[in-house]
Structures are given as C-alpha cells and as structure tokens.
N, C-alpha and C positions, 0 to 999 in steps of 0.2 A: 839594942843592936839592930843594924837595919840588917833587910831582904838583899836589897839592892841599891846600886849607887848611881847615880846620873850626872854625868858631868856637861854643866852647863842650864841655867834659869830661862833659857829665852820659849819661844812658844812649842819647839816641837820638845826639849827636854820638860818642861812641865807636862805638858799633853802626856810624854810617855810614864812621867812619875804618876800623874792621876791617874791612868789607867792600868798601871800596874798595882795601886793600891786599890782598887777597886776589886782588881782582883786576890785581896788582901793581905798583901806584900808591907812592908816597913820599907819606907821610902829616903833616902836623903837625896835632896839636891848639890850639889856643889856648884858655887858659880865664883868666876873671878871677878866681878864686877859689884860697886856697893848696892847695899838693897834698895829695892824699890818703897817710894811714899809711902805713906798709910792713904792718902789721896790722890784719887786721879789729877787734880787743878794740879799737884804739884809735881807730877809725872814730868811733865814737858820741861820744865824751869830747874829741875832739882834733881830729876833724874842721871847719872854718869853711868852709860851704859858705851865704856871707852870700844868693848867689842865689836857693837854693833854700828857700822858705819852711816848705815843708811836709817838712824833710827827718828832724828826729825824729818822724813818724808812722811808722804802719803801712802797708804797700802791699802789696796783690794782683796777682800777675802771672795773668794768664787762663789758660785751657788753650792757648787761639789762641798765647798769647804764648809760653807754653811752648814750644811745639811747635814756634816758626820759632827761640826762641833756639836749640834742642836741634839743630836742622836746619842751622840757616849759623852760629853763633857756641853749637860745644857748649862752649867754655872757660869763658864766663858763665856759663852756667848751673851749669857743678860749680865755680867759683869760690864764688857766692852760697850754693852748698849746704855746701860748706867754711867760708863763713865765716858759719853759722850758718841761712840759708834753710829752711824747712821743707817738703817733699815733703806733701802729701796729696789725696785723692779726695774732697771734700765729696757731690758726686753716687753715690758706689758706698756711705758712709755715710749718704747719707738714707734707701738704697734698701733697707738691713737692715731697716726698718721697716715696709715692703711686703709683702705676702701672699707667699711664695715666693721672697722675699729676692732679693739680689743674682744668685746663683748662673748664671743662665741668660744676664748679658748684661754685656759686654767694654768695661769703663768705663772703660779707659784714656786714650782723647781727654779725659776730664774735668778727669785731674792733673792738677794743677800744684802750682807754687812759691809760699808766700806765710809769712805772720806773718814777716815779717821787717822791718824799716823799714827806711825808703830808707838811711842809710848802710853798711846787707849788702847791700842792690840794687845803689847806686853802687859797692861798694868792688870788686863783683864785677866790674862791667864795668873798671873802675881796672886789677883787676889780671889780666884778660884781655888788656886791651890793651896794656900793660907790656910782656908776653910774645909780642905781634903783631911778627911783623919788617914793617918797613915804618910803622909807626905808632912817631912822637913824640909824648910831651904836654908843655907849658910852660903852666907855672902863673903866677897872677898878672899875667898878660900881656890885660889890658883894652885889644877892642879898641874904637876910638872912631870908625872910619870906615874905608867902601868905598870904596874906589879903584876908578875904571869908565874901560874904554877904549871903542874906539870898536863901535859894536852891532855887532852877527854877524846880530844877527831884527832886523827894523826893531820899534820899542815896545817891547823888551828891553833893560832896561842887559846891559850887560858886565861883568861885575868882574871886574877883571885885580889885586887885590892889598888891600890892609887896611892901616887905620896903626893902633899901638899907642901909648896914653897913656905908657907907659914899660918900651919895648922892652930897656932895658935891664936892668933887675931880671927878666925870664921868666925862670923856673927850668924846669929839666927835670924830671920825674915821675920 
C-alpha cells in the first residue's frame, strides 16, 4: 500500500513522487495517458501523451531549473542528456562578443539544458523515476474524483483517496 498518491506522470508530478520517496514515502503515480517507451528514439513517434498539447515542441529548461534538477533529482537531468537534451551556456556565448570576452567571469550559473522537446524532457523524468525505489507509475488510469474525509483545518477538504474511471485497465510503467 502506498504513502501517497499523485495524480498525473508529466515532469512536476514525477519530480514531486521522487521526492517524496526519497524521503521515504510509497509512491504511486496515476496518469491518464499510455506509458511512455522503454526508448527515447521512440518517445517522439510512439509516444500518446493526448494531455499534453504542447508536447512535440521545443522546451527551455532555465539555469534555476537546472540547477534544483542537478541538486534533488541528478537522475533527470543525465537521463534527458542521454536521451538527447542539449547542455549549453547562451550567456558565456553572447559574452565572446564583448570587449575582453568571456575570460574573467564564471558563467556556470547560466547553463543549462535545452533544444530538446518535451518528449526527451518527459522521457527523462519517465525513466528516472522508473529507477526511483518507492515510486510506481500506472498508466491509463483516469482519475475522475476526489474522495474527501472529514477536514483536519476547518475550510480544507481532506482527501483521503481518488476513484478511477477504469481501475481496472492501469498498467504499470
């Protein structure tokens, strides 16, 4: 039996299942969407993530964002760079063009991860969290309502559990 329950597989509900197992929690994910690849190449072509609209674009991860992936969850970020992400400094390359160039100042806060589209974003966090002990993902598992017990804060629901439109098809990741 899990700790906690997450509904939704995409980057910030993994993020928050990995890092609640870390802090040693029993994880499930629940996503409405089929699972993702065992392979990045077949992310792009094979992936049905009907949720996410915007997922054959291009997507920028900040330096900020770099930098907390790299800190609590470094699996994503060399996940995404395995399966295709690209490393670059845009700030330490604009600044070749500056009188005195780059040379004299430590642009490393700038990097980050980017040109990749979201299904090497997604597949990265996929298959970090695959590898997360404590975190399950079941796919295809639409849930359709919160189940709430009685409040803990007064003007706070409670939810004490989720139903699923058909529990019985969730597949595991």
């Amino acid at each position: 039996m899990s700790n906690a329950v997450v509904i939704g597989a995409g980057p910030t509900g993994l993020a928050t299942a990995m890092l609640l197992a870390q802090q040693g929690l029993e994880v499930v994910v629940l996503d409405r969407d089929d699972p993702a690849p065992s392979d990045a190449q077949r992310a792009w072509a094979d992936w049905g993530r009907r949720s996410v609209a915007q997922f054959h674009q291009v997507h920028y991860l900040q330096p900020a964002g770099r930098a907390l992936l790299e800190e609590h969850l470094p699996d994503v970020a060399s996940q995404m760079v395995a399966a295709g992400a690209v490393r670059f400094n845009l700030a330490e390359r604009r600044a070749r063009f500056l009188p005195g160039g780059p040379d004299d100042v430590d642009f490393s806060t700038f990097e980050t991860i980017t040109t990749c589209r979201r299904p090497v974003l997604e597949f990265g966090f996929v298959a970090a969290a695959r590898s997360c002990p404590g975190v399950e993902i079941r796919s295809n598992c639409p849930v359709t309502e919160l189940l709430t017990g009685p409040e803990v804060i007064d003007g706070v629901p409670h939810v004490i559990g989720s139903r699923l439109r058909r529990a019985t098809q969730c597949q595991a990741m």
